[in-house]
N, C-alpha and C positions, 0 to 999 in steps of 0.2 A: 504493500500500500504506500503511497506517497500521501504526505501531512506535511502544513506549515510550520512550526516551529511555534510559533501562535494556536495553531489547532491541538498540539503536542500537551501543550499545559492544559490548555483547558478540557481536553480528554480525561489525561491523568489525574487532576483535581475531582471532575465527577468520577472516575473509579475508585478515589479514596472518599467519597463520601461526601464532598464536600458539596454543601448546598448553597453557602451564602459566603462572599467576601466585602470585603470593607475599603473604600479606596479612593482617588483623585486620578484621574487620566491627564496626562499630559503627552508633548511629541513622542519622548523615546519609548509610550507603553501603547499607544495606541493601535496598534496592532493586534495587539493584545485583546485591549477593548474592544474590537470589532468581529472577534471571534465570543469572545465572551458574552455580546449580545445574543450572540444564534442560538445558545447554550441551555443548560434547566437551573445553568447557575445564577443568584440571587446577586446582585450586585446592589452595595448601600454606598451609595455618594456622601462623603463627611463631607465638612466642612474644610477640616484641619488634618495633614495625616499623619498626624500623632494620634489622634481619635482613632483614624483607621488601627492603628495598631491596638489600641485599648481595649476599644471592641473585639477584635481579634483575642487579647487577652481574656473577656468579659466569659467569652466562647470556652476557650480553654478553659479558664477554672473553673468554670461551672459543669464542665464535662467531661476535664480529663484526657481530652482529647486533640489533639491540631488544630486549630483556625487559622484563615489565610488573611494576608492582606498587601494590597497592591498600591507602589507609588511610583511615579514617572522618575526619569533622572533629577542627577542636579540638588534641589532646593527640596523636589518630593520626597526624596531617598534620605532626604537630611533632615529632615521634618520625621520621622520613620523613629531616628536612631535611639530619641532617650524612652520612645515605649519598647524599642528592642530593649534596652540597656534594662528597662526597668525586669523584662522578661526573665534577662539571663539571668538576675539576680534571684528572682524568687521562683526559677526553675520551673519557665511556665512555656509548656510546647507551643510555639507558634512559627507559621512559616510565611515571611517577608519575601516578595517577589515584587523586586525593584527594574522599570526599564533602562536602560540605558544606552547613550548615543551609539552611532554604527561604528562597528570594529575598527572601520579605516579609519575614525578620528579622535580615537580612543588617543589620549596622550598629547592632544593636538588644543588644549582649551577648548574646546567646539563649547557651544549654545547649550546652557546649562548641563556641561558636563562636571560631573566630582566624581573621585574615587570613593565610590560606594562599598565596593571588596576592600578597598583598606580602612575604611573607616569604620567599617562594621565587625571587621575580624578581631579586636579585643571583646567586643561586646557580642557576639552570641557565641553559641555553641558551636557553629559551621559555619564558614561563609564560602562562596562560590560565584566566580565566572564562568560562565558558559560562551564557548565561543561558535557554538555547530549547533544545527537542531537535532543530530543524533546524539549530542550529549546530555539533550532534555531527559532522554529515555532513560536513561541512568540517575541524573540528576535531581531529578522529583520525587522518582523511589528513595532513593538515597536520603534526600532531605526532609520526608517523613519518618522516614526509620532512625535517624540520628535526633530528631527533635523527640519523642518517647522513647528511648534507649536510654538504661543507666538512669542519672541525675536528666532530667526532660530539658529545654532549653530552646531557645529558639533560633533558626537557621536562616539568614538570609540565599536566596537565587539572584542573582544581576543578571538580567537578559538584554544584550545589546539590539537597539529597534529591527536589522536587516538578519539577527537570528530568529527574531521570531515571525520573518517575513518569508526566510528562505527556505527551502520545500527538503525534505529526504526519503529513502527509501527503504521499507523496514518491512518484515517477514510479519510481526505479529506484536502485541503491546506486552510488554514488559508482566512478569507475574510481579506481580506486589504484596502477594501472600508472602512470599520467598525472599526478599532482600537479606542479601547478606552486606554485613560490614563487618568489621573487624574489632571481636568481641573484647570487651576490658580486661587487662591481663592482672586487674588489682583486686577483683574481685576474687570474696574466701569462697577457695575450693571449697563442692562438697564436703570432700571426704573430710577434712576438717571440721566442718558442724557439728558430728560428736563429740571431741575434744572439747571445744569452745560451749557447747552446750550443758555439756560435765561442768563445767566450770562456771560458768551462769548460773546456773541450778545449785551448787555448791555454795557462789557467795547472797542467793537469795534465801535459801537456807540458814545461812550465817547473819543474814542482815535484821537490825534492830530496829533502822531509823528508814527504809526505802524510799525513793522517791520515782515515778513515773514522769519523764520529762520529754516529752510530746512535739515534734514540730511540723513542720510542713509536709513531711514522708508521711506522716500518720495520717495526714488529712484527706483520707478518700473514702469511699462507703466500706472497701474490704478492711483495708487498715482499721478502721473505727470497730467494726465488727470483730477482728482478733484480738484488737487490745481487749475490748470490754469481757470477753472470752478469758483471756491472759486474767485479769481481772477476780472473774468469780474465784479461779486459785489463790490468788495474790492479792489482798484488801489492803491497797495503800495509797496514800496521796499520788493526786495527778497534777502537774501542773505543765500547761503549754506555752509554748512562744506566742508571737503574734501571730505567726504562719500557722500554727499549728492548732488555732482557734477551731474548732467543730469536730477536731478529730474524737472528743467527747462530751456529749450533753453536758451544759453546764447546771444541768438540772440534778447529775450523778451525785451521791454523798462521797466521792471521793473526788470530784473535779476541786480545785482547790483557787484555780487561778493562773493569770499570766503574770510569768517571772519578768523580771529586769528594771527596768527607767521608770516607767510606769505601770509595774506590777503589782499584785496584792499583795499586804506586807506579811499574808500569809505563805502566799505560795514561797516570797524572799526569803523567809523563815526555814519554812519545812527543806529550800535548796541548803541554806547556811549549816542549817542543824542534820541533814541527813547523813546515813554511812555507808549509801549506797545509791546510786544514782541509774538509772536505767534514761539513756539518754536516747530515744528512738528516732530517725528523722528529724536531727538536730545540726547545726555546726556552733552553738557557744559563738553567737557573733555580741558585737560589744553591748548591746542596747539588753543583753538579754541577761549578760555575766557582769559589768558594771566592773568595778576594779577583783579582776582575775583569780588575784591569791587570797581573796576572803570567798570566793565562789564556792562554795561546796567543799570547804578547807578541809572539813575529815572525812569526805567517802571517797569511797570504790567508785569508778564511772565503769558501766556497761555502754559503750557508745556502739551503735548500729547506724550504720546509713550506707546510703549505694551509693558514694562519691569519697572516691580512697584520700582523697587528699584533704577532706577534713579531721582524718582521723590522725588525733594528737596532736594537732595542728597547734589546737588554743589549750588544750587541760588533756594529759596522760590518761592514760587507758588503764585498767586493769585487763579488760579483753574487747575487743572489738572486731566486730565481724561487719563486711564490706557486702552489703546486699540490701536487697529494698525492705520494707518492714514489711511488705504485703505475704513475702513467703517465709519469714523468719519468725514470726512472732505465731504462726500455726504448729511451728518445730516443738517453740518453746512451750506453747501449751499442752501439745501431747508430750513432750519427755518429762517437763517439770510434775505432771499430772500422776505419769508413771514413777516417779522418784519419789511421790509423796507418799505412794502407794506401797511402795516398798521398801523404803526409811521412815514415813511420817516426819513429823515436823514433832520437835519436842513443844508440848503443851502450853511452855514459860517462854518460847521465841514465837509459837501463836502469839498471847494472850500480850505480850511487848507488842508485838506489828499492830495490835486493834488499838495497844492503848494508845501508840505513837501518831496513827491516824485520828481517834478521838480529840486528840489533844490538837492538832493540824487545825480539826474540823471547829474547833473552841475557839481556835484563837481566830480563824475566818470570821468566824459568827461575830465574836468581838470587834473586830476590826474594819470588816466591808459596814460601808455607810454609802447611801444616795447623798447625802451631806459632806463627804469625804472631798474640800475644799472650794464650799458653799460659803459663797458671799452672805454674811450677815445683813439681817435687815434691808433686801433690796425687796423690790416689785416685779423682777423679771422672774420669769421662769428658771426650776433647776434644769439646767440640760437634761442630768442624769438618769432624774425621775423622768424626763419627755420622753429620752433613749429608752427606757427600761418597760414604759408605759404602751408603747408600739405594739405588740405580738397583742394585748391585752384591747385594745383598741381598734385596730385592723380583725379582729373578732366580734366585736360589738357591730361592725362596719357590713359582717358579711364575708372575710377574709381569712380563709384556714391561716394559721399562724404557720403552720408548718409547711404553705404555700410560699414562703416570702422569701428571696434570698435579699442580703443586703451586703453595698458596696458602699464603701468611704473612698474620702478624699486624703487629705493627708493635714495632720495638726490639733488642736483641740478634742473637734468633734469626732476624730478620728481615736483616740485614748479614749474616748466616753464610752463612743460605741464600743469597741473592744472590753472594755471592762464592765457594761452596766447590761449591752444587750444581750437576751438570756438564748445565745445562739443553738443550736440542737444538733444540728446536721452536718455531715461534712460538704466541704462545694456550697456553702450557703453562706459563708461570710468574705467577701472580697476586697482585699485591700492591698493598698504598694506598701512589702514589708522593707524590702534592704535598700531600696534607693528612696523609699521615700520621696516619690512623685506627684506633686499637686496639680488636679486637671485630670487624675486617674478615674475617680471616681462614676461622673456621670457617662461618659462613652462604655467605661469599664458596665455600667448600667444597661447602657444601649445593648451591645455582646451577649450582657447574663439573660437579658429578656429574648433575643434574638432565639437564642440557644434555647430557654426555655420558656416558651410563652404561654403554658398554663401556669406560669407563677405571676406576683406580684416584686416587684422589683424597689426594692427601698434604697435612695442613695441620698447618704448622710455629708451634707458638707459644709464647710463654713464662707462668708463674704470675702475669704481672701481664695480660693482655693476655686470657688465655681466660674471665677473671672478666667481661669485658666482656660477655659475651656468650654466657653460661654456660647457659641457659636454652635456647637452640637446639640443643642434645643432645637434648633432648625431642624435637626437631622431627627430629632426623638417625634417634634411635633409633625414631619414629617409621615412617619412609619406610624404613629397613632400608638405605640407602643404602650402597656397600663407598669407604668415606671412612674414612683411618688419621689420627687426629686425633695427634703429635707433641708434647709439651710437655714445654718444658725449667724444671726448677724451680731455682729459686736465690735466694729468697724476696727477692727485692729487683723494682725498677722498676727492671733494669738498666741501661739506656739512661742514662736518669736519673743510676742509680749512678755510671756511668762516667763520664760530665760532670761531677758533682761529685768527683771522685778528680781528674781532671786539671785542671780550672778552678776550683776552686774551695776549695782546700785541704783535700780529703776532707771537709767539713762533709756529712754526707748528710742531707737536712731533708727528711724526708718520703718518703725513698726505699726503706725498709726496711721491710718489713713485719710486724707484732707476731706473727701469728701465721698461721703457711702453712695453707691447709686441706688436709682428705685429697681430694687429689684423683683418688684412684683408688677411692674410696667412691662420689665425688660420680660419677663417670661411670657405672659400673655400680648406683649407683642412679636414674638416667636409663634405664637398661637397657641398656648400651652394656657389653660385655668390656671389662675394663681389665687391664693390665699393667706393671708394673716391670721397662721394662728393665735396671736394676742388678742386678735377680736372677735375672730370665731371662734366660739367653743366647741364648735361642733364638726369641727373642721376634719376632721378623719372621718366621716363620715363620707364625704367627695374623696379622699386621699385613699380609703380601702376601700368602696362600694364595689361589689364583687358584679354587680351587673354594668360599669361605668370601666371597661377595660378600655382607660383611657388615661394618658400621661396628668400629672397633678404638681405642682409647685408650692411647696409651704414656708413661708417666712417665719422664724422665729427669734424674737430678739431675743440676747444672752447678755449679761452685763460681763464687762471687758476685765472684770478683776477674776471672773470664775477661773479658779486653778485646775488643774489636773493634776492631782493627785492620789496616791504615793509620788512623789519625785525622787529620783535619785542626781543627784549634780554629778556631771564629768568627776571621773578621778576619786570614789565614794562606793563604797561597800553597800551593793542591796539592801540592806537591814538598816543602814545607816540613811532610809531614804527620810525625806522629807514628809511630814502625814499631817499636820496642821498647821 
């Protein structure tokens, strides 16, 4: 058969599934776009193609799966790179297909040329020029199977305009059941897993103080399912990262909290005080361990994850095995199950483990507060309590609670959400963990509903954060999507704010903004309902009406002194965080 080059991707995308991509046409991809009209494929026109990529993301986490997204050369390709970057960071499969100018004027400055392959090859997983339309056929497979392989990550394609113009001749389409690449060489041998597992089972057996420390690995329906498995064995505190939010109901009497900057000063606790650390789907990045050598200073770390180079990167191992949690943590439940069976557990290291988690579960009890760095005496709304009020609300509304996934932006209302909303599921809490991306939010919104439109899509964000990215209203109000976009106003870069209030002797340089806009103008003239929650009370009622699957805007004023709290300051022991 002869195929264009152009015809090539968009074949291989619908053999992989792919129904819908997110994108900006320009000269060097249009080609492209002219095949991908004829298609069954779903194309969404952003605004901005950083959104394309978000989306693309929104897709991914919510699925677990590949999402595509397309930008022309030059300025489109670079517009692309900090939602790749933000990808690679929290190891979220997505595949980037950037055009770019014809081969002969590659190197030549031509009409918005950039090096897209070099500027993309720190930031994802794979990147690749293609120079033939017989090296699509290899190409595509390949950069599906490298974006879900190992640690997931996202792959840029560069196709220059006259490859995806030019025609080739080929027997038959590629099997894609079958890619092979070239498997990790750092990954633990089986045969090792009983070794390692003896030894696992040996120091849980031995452990007084355990802690369950959860990240992004853990965060999928199976992961979630063997831990809580691992669990009925083993009754001990759970505490997660940011990433690793939903990996278990926060609703469990062993979920404890999220460790680090702004973690519960419980879960800080139960890391400080524990003598054994089960670290699953983790790297101990800084936000999460705070100053290092008071981190978990007297346990054991079991560290587990399928990316070899975190392991004892940041904090020593007692053992650590290089594989994903999805097939390790069914091992440890049937050997540990069987060693209990045929050792027991003496009576007196039971009856320690229940009372070490008792005691975990007390000092939560004590410590978690919706008040937990509430403004005295103001008139505005607690975020916390609005955060936490949501699931509870969106059900008065009409709205399963366990229909909703929700995506943040990045700063204030981003720590609330994470800490107050009572999340369940895994794939239902979406945020930029390691770069910390503002602008993620609402596209990252646009993607999760894309992906799943029998849900309701909540995305939390504040007045500095939604300007980022303010332009993809168009694209929401657009598609009619039923996404309740949340934003809390308090005319500062709160985050910000608050860092220079505690570090900094209140000098705020730069953190306060001259002049808020209307922002319930700006959304309803995007054509999106808007709402002020301070003056309707009844305002979730449009915001989750389960017959009104229809985008909604809510203003909520926040006053500018609400802290986020536990704080830890730079260079400062978890335990040591800041709480009133």
């Amino acid at each position: 058969m002869k195929k264009t080059g152009a015809e090539i991707i968009v074949k291989l995308l619908e053999m992989y599934g792919i129904k819908t991509v997110a994108g900006i046409p320009g000269g060097s991809i249009l080609p492209l776009y002219d095949e991908l009209n004829k298609s069954s494929i779903r194309h969404i026109l952003v605004r901005h193609e950083q959104a394309a990529g978000f989306i693309a993301q929104g897709m991914a986490r919510s699925s677990g799966k590949p999402a595509v997204c397309l930008a022309t050369s030059g300025p489109g390709a670079m517009n692309l790179l900090t939602a790749i970057a933000d990808a690679r960071s929290d190891s979220i499969p997505i595949i980037a297909i950037t055009g770019q100018v014809n081969t002969t004027l590659i190197g030549t400055d031509a009409f918005q040329e950039a090096d897209t392959f070099g500027l993309s090859f720190p930031i994802t997983k794979h990147s690749m020029m293609v120079k033939s339309p017989e090296e699509l056929l290899t190409a595509i497979p390949y950069a599906f199977k490298v974006a879900l392989s190992d640690r997931p990550g996202p792959v840029l394609i560069d196709v220059p305009r006259d490859v995806q113009l030019k025609t080739c001749e080929f027997d038959q389409w590629p099997d894609i059941e079958n890619v092979e690449i070239q498997e990790s060489r750092f990954h633990t041998p089986i045969n090792e897993y009983s070794e390692k597992m003896d030894k696992i089972t040996d120091l849980l057996a031995e452990a007084k103080k355990p802690v369950l420390f959860c990240g992004g690995g853990c965060n999928s329906p199976v992961a979630s399912t063997e831990i809580q498995k691992f669990l009925n064995n083993y009754k001990m505190p759970v505490v997660t990262s940011l990433m690793g939010i939903g990996a278990l109901p926060k609703q469990s009497e062993m979920f404890i909290g999220m460790v680090g900057m702004h973690g519960s000063y419980a879960a800080n606790v139960a890391m400080h005080d524990s003598d054994l650390v089960i670290a699953a789907g983790v790297r101990f990045d800084d936000r999460a361990t705070g100053l290092v050598n008071k981190f978990c200073p007297n346990a054991k770390i079991i560290h587990i994850d399928i990316d070899a180079a975190e392991i004892d990167k940041i904090l020593d191992s007692a053992v650590s095995v290089v594989a994903d949690v999805e097939s390790i943590f069914p091992i440890m439940v049937e050997l540990s199950a069987e060693k209990q069976k045929k050792s027991g557990l003496k009576s007196s290291e039971h009856e320690s483990r229940l009372k070490w988690l008792k005691q975990i579960q007390e000092l939560k009890a004590k410590n978690d507060s919706l008040e937990c760095g509430r403004v005295k005496d103001t008139e505005f709304i607690n975020p916390r309590e609005f955060i936490n009020s949501i699931p509870e609300l969106a059900q008065k509304a009409g709205t399963n609670p366990d229909d909703i996934i929700v995506t943040t932006d990045v700063g204030q209302h981003q720590m609330w959400a994470a800490q107050y909303y009572p999340v369940k599921n895994p794939r239902s809490f979406l945020t930029s963990g390691s770069l910390g991306t503002m602008g993620f939010g609402l596209p990252a919104a646009i993607g999760a509903s894309l992906q799943n439109p029998e849900k309701r899509v909540v995305c939390f964000s504040g007045d500095g954060s939604i300007m980022m990215n303010v332009q993809e209203m168009a694209t929401l109000a657009e598609l009619n999507l039923p996404v309740t976009i949340i934003v809390f106003q308090n005319g500062t870069l709160g985050m910000v704010y608050q860092q220079q209030k505690y570090l900094f002797n209140k000098n705020y340089s730069a953190s306060i903004f001259g002049k808020v806009p209307d922002l319930l103008n700006i959304a309803t003239g995007f054509g999106i309902e808007a709402i002020d929650a301070d003056k309707d009370k009844d305002w979730y009622k449009k915001a989750f009406d389960s017959k009104r699957n229809t985008p909604c805007f809510v203003k909520v004023n926040v006053c500018n002194e609400e802290d986020v709290l536990p704080f830890v300051p730079g260079g400062k022991a978890n335990i040591d965080s800041i709480r009133d």
